[in-house]
N, C-alpha and C positions, 0 to 999 in steps of 0.2 A: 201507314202505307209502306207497303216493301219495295224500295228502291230496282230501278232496274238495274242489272249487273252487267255491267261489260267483261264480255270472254275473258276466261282465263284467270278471270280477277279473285282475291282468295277471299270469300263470305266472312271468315272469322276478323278478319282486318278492314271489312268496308265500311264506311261512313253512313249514318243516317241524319239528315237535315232535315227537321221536323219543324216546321212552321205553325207558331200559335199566335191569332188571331185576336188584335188588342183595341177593341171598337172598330174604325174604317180602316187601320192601319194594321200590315200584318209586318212582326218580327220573328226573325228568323237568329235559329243559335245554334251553333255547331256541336254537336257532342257524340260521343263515343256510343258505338250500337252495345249492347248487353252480354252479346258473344265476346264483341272488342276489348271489354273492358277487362272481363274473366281471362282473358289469353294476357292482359297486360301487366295482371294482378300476377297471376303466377307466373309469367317471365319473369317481373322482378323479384317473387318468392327465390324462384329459382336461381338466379344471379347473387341476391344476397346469399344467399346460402353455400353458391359455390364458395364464393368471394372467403363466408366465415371460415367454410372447411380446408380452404386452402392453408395446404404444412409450413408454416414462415419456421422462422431460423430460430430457434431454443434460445431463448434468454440463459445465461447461466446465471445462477443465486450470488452477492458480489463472496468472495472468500474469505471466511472469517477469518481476522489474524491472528498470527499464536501469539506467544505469550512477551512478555514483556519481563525480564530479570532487569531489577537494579541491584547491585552492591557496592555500600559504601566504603570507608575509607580502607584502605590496602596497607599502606606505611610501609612501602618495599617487601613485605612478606611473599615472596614470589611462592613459596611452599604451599600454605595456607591459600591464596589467591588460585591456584592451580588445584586445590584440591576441591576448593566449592566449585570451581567453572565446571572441573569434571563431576562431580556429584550431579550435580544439577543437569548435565547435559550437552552443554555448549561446547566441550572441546573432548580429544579424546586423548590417546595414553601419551600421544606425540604432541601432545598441546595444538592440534589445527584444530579447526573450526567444525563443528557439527550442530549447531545450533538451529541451520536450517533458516528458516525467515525468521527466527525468534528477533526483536532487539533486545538489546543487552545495553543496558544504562549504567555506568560508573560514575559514580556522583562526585567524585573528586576525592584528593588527598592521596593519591597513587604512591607520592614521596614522603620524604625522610623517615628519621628514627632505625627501620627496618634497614637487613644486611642489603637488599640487592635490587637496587634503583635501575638501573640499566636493563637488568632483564625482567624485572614488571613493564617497564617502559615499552621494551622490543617485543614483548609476549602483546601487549596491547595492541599495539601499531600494526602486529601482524594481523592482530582478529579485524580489524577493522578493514583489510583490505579482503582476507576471507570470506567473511560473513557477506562482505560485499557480493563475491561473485555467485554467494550461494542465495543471494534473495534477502537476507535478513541484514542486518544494521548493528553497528556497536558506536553508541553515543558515552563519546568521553569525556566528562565537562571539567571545567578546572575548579580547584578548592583552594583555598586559604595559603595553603602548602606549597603548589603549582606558584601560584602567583610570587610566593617567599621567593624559589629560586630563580626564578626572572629576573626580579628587583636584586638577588643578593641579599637575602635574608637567612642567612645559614645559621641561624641557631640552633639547628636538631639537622642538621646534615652531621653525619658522625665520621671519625676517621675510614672505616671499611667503606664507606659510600666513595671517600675523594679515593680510594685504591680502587675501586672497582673502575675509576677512569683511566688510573695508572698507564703506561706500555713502557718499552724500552728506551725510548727517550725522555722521562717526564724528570729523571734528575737533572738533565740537561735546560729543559723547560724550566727546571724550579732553581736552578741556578740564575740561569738568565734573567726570571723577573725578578730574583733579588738583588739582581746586576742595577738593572731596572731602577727599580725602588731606591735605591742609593741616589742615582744620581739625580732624581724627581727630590727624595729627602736634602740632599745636599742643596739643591736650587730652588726649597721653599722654605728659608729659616724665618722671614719673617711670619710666614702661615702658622710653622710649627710652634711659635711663639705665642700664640693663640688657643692652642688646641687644649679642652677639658680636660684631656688628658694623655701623657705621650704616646705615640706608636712605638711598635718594634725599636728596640735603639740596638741589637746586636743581631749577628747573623741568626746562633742559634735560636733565641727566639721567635724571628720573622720563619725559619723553618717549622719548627715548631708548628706553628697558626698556618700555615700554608704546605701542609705536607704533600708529598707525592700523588699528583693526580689533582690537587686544588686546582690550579691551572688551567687543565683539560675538562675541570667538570663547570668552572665557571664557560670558556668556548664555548661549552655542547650546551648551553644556557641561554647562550645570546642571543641576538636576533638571528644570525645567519649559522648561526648551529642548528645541529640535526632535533636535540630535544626541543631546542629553544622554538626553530621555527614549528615545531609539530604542536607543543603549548599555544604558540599566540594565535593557530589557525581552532583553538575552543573556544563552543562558548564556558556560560557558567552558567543559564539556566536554558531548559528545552521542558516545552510541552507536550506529551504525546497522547493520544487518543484522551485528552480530557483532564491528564493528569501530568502534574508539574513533578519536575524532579529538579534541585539544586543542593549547593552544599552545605550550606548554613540556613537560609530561609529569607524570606521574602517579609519584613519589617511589615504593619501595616502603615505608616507613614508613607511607604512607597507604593501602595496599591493603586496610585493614577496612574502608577508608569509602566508602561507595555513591557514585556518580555526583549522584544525584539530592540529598544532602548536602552533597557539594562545590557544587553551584551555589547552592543553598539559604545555604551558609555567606557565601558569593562575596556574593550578594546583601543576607544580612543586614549585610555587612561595609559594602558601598556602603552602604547604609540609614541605616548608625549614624554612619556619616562624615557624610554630607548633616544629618544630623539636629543632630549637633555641632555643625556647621559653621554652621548657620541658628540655633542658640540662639546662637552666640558669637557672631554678626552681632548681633543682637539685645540682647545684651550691651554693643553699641558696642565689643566688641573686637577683631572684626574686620572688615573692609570686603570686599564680595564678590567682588572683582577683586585678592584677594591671592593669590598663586601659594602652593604647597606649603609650599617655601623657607621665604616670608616668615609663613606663617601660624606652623612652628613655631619659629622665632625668636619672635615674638611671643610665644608662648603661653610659651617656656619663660623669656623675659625677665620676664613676669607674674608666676610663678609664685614667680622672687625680688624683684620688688619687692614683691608682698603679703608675704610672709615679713619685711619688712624695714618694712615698713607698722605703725603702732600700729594699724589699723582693723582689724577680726576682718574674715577674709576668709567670705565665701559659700558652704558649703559644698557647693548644688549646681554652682555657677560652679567649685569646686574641683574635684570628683568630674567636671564635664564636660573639664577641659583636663588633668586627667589624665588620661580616658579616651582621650582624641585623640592625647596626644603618644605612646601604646604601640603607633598604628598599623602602626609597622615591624615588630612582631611579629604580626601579622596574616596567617592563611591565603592572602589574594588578595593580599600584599605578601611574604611570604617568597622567598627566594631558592628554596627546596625544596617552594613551591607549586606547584600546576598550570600559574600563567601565566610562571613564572620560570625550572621546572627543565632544567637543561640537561644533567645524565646519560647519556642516553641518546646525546649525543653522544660522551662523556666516559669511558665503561664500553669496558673493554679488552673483547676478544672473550669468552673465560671467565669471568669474572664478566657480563658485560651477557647473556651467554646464557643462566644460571640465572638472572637478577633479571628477566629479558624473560619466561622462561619461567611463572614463579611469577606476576607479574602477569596472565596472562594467561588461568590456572588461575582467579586470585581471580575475576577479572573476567566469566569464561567468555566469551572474546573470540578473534580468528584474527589478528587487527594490531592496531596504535597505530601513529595518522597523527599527526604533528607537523611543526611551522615550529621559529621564533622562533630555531633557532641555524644562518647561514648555512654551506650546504656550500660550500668550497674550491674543491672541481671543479667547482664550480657546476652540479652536476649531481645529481638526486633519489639519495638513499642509502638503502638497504635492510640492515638490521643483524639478526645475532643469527638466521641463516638465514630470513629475511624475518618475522619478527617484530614488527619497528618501521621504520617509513620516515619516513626522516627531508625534506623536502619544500621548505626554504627553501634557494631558490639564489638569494640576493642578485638578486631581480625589479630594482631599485633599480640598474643597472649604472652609474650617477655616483656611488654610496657606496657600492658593493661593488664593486671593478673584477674583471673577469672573470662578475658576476654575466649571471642569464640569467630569462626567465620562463619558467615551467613551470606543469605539472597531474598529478597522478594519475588516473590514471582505471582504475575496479577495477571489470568489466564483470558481468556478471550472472552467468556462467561463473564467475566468481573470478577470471580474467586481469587482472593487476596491471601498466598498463601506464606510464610517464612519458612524457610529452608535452613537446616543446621545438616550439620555433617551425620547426625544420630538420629533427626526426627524434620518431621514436617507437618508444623503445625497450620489450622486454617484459623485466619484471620477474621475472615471477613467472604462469605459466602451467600449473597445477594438472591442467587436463584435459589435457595432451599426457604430462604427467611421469607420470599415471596407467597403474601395471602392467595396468587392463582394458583401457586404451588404446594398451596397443602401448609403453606409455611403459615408463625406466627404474626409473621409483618414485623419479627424483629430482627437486626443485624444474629447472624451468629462469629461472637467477637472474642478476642478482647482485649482490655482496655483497661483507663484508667480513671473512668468518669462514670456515672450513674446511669448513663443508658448501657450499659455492659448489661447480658441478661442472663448469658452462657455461656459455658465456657468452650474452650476451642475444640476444635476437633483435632487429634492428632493422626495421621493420613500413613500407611506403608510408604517406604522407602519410593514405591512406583506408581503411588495414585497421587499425585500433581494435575498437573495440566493435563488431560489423557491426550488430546489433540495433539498439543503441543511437542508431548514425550512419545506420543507415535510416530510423529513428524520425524524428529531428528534420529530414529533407530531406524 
């Protein structure tokens, strides 16, 4: 039955209440006339539809990042260090920064041996605030080396290093703390009567051992020295997109202990040394131009003449110089630390390939970038079917003969490339050995281990990273 309509009223939207009859009782239900419903269907047809067509704001895809350079150990070679950054890309004829967002990983050992510590040093420190403004990053982590001259381990600081600290007063300086040194020598004969073996007993040999610039380079070492403080603000290991890089290697004995623990230890360990080391100055028992060496002689010389003394020794003076002398057994001094270990060179294929393997599970990691033990061939090594690469090829070519400079460069693709001054070889090229890609499903590597299948590809001077090296021209 067609409803009467009141004027005006619009047919396509009227109601129809249709009454069916249920024995004596009738029920009544509301619902939508046929017209109504057609017009409601497609109103929201047409709403969904604007709603989809509507222009929202472009997502943009996130931006792939470029490439990632590590190179390991430097040994003052400021020539050589300058000649891969430039090859590679990252600086140009005036040493600034062109690298672009590239980071750039220095795995440690920046010092000794090499002419010129000061300006690898200040060539560094600049990229880091460069690279900064330009988007990219320069991670500098400390090595074996780094750490030596903190502590005063100068056994491979060579004389042109303490002259590169030199200036116009440092005779004046090196008079003084021989002034110095007398009269601390004079007011410890019971100490010196102790000692393994004597120190300096005439000028010219204490000159000698502490020539021009000693002085100045131990300062700029300290804690409130310019290198000193620039050192103790490293770490020693950094993870980046998946892949670790440090200077010696990650033990597996240590694989329960986070990254961020290891530097945290690294740095409590520097902390508690300085701290020692400034009470015991303070102490008058030691003077702050005393190298590693002579500190622990000292301290273990002390140690029997108080014992040997009727005078009740100090028991925090005691608790500090025993604290000091157990340094060798210390996380950032062990041989099987981070900044020392050298396994990874060291692990035959089978064993290095489950101990590489299981780190890497710990870690949730794709590599381990490492220096600090020179390759032979002088040439970047990739172990344990690219697992670990190993990265120091004697830069240093007067103390490592046959040495070479190099770079890793591990592109945003994953392409794992080494970079030599002559050639650029690929390591490790993930998207071609890909079965979607046509590839065999094998690394294209290589190595030194049985899954090796092919050999490397070696690349023009300007087919690297294409992204990367587009970036930075």
């Amino acid at each position: 039955m067609r409803p009467n309509r009141t004027p005006g009223q619009n047919p396509m939207l009227s109601l129809n209440f249709c009454g069916l009859a249920l024995g004596n009782s009738e029920v009544f239900r509301l619902s939508v006339c046929i017209s109504a419903r057609r017009t409601c269907v497609f109103v929201l047809l047409l709403t969904v539809s604007a709603v989809t067509a509507w222009p929202r704001p472009a997502k943009n895809p996130p931006a792939p990042r470029e490439s990632i350079v590590a190179i390991a150990d430097v040994h003052n070679d400021l020539d050589d260090f300058v000649a891969i950054l430039r090859h590679i890309g990252l600086i140009d004829q005036q040493n600034h920064w062109t690298g672009g967002k590239t980071i750039f990983v220095q795995v440690g050992d920046l010092l000794d041996r090499g002419p010129k510590p000061r300006e690898v040093m200040n060539l560094t420190m600049a990229l880091e605030k460069e690279s900064a403004q330009a988007g990219g990053r320069v991670v500098a982590l400390l090595g074996n080396h780094e750490l030596m001259n903190i502590m005063g381990d100068l056994r491979y600081v060579t004389p042109a290093n303490y002259a590169s600290f030199a200036d116009g007063n440092s005779e004046k300086r090196q008079k003084a703390a021989y002034d110095e040194y007398v009269k601390w020598r004079n007011s410890h004969a019971s100490l010196l009567a102790e000692l393994p073996q004597p120190m300096e007993l005439t000028e010219a040999e204490w000159m000698a051992r502490h020539p021009a610039g000693f002085v100045e380079q131990r300062e700029a070492f300290s804690p409130k020295g310019e290198y000193g403080q620039w050192l103790r603000g490293h770490s020693a290991v950094a993870q980046i997109d998946g892949i670790i890089f440090l200077h010696g290697g990650i033990h597996p004995d240590l694989a329960k202990t986070k990254i961020d623990a290891m530097n945290n230890r690294i740095r409590e360990e520097i902390k508690a040394f300085d701290d020692s080391k400034q009470y015991l100055q303070n102490e008058k028992l030691l003077l702050p131009f005393f190298n590693l060496q002579e500190i622990n002689n000292v301290l273990q010389a002390e140690v029997i003449a108080e014992l040997k003394s009727r005078v009740p020794p100090s028991n925090e003076r005691q608790a500090k110089i025993q604290e000091f002398l157990k340094h060798g057994d210390w996380f950032s001094v062990r041989v099987d630390g981070p900044l020392w270990f050298r396994g990874y060179d060291q692990w035959n294929d089978e064993e290095g390939t489950a101990k590489a393997t299981k780190l890497l599970e710990d870690y949730k990691a794709a590599h381990i970038v490492v220096g600090h033990t020179v390759q032979k061939s002088g040439r970047i090594r990739p172990r344990f079917g690219n697992k670990i690469f190993l990265i120091d090829t004697g830069m240093l070519s007067s103390y490592y003969p046959g040495g070479r400079p190099s770079a890793l460069e591990i592109c945003a693709d994953n392409k794992i490339i080494a970079v030599y001054l002559d050639q650029q070889v690929v390591l490790l090229d993930a998207a071609k050995a890909s079965p979607q890609n046509g590839g065999s499903g094998q690394n294209l590597a290589v190595g030194d281990g049985p899954a090796v299948s092919e050999k490397p590809g070696v690349l023009p001077s300007n087919g690297r990273c294409s992204a990367a090296t587009a970036a930075r021209q």
